[in-house]
TORFI-500860 format. One line per 8 residues: their letters; for each residue x negated, y, z of N, C-alpha, C. Coordinates in nm, 3 decimals. Example, Ala and Ser with C-alpha at 12.3 -4.5 7.8 and 13.67 -1.06 7.14 Angstrom:
BEGIN
AS) -1.319:-0.569:0.780:-1.230:-0.450:0.780:-1.320:-0.330:0.780  -1.285:-0.225:0.708:-1.367:-0.106:0.714:-1.290:0.003:0.787
This chain:
BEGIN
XXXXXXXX) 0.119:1.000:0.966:0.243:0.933:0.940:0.224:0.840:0.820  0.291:0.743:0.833:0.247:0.586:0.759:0.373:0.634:0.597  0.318:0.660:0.527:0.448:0.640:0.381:0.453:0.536:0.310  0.558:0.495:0.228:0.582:0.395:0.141:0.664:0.440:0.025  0.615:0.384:-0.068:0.713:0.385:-0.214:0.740:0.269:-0.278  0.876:0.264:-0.309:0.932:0.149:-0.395:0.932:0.197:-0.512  0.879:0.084:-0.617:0.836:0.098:-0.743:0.905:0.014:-0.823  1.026:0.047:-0.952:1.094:-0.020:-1.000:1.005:-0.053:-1.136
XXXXXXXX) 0.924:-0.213:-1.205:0.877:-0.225:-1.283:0.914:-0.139:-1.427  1.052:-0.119:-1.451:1.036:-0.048:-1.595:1.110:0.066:-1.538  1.080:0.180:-1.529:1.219:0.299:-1.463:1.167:0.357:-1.612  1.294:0.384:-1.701:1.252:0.460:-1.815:1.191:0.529:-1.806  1.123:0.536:-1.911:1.014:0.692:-1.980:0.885:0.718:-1.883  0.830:0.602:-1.764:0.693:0.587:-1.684:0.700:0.448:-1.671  0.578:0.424:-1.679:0.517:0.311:-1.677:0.480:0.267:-1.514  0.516:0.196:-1.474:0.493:0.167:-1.312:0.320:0.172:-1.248
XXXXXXXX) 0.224:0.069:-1.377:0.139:0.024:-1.388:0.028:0.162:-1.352  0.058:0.261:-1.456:0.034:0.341:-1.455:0.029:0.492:-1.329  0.175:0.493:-1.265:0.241:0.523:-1.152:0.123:0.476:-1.050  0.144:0.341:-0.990:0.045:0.271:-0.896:-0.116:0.314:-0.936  -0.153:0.316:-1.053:-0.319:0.337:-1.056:-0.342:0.535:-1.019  -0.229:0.579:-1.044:-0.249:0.719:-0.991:-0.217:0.756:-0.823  -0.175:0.656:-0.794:-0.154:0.678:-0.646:-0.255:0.604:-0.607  -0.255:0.491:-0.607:-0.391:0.431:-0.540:-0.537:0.482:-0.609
XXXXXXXX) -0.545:0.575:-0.716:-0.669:0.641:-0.748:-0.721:0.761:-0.702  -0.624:0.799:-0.667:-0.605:0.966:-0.563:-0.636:0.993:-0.384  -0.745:1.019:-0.402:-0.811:1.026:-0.186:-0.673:1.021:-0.165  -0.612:1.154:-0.225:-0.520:1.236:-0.123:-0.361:1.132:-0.122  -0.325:1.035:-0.213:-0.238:0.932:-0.216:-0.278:0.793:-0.154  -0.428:0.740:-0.174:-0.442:0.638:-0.177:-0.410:0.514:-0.058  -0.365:0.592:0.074:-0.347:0.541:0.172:-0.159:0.459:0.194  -0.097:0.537:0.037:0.058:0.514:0.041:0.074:0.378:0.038
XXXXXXXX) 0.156:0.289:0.107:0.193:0.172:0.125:0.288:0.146:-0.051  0.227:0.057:-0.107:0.342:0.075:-0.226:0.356:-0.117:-0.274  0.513:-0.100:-0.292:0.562:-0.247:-0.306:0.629:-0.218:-0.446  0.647:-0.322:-0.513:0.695:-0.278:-0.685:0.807:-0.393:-0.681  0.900:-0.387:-0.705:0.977:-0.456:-0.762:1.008:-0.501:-0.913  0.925:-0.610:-0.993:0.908:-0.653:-1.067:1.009:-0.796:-1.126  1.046:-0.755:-1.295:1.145:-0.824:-1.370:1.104:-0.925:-1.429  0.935:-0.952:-1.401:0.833:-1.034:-1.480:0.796:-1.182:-1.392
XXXXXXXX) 0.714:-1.268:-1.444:0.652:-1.350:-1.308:0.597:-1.384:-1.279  0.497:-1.449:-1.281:0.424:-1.436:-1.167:0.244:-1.349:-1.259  0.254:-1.396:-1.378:0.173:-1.253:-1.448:0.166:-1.156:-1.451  0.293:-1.082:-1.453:0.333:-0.959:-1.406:0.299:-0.920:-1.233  0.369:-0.970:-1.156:0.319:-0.984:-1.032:0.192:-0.972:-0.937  0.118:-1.058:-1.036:-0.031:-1.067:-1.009:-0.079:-0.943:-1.110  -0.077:-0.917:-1.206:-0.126:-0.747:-1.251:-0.087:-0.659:-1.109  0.020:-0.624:-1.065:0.045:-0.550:-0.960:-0.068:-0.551:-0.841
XXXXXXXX) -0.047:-0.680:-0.798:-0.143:-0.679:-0.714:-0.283:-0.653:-0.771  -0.316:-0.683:-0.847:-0.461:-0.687:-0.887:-0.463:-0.491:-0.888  -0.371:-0.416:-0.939:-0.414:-0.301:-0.985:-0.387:-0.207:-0.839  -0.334:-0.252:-0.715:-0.353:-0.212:-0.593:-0.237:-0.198:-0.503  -0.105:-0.289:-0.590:0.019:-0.296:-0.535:-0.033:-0.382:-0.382  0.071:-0.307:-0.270:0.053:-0.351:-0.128:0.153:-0.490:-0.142  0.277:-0.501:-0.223:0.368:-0.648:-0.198:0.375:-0.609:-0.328  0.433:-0.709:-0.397:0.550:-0.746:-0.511:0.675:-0.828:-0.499
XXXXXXXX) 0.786:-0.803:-0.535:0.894:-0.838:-0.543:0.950:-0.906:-0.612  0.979:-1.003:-0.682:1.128:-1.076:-0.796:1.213:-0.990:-0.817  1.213:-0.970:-0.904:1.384:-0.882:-0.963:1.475:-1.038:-0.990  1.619:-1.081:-0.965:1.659:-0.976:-0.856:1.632:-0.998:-0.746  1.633:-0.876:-0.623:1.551:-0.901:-0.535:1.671:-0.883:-0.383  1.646:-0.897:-0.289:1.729:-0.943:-0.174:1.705:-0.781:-0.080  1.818:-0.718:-0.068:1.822:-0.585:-0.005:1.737:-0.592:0.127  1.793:-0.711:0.221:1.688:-0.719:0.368:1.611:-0.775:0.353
XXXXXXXX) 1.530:-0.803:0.258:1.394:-0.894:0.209:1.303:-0.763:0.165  1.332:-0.696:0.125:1.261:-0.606:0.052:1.292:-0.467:0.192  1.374:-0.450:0.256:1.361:-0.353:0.407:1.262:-0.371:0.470  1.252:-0.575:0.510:1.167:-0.604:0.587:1.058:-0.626:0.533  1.000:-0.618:0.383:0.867:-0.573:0.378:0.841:-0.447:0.388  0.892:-0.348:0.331:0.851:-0.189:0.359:0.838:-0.172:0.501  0.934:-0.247:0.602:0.884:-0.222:0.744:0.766:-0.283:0.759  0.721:-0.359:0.732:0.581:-0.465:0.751:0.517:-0.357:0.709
XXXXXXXX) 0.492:-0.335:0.595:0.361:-0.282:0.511:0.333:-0.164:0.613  0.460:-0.079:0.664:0.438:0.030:0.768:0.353:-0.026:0.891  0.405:-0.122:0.946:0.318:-0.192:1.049:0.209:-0.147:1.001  0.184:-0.253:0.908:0.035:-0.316:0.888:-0.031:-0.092:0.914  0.041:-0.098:0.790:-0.075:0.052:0.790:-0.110:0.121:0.932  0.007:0.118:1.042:-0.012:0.167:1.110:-0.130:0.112:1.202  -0.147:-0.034:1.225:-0.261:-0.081:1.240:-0.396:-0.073:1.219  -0.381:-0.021:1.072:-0.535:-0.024:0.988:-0.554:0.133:1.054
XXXXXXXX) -0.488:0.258:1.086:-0.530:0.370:1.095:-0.549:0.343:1.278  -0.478:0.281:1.388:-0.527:0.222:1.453:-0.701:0.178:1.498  -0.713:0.069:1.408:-0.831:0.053:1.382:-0.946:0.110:1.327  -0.900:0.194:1.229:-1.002:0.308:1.179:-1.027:0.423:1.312  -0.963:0.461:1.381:-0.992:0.590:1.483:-1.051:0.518:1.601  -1.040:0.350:1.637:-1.158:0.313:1.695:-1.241:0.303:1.669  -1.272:0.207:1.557:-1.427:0.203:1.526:-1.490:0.391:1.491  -1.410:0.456:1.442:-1.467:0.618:1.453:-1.513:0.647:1.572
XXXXXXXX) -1.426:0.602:1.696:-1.474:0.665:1.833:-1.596:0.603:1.908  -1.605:0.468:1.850:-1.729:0.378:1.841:-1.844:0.420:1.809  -1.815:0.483:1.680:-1.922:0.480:1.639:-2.003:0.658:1.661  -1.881:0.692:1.710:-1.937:0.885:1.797:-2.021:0.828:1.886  -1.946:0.737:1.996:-2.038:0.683:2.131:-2.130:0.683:2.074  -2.167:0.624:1.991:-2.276:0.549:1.931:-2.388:0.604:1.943  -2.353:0.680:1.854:-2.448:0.792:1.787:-2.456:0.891:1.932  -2.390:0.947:1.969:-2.427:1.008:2.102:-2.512:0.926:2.202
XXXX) -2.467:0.802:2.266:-2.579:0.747:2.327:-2.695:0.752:2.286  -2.767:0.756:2.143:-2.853:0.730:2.104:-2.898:0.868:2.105  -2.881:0.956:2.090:-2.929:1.115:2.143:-2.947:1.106:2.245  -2.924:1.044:2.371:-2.971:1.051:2.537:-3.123:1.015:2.497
């Protein structure tokens, strides 16, 4: 199952920056779809992305603008795990043919 988290740039008393490098640093998190909604611009923004944010946002930000990326980012992921369990089954053939 595909997850997502919305990430508010300053939520008192945690650091977002910080937040995102523990989820995207963690096997067991790293697959979470995560979009930040950021008060900064486009410096701020680009830190996000650079540190492994999936979108970034403008504060203020547009309620069905920001739905329809968390639905996207779900897409997408669901795609990439898609694609990962083929090339896996690919690459079983693979390796099995090559044992004949």
């Amino acid at each position: 199952m595909a997850s997502a988290v919305v990430l508010g740039a300053n939520p008192p008393q945690l650091d977002c920056c910080d937040l995102l490098s523990e989820i995207k640093g963690s096997e067991r998190t790293q697959n979470i779809r995560v979009v930040i909604l950021s008060p900064g611009g486009s410096a701020v923004r680009t830190r996000g992305l650079d540190l492994g944010a999936d979108d970034v946002l403008s504060l203020p930000f547009d309620a069905h603008e920001l739905l329809s990326r968390v639905r996207w980012q779900l897409r997408n992921r669901h795609a990439i795990e898609e694609f990962r369990q083929q090339a896996h089954t690919v690459e079983e053939n693979r390796n099995a043919a090559s044992r004949w």
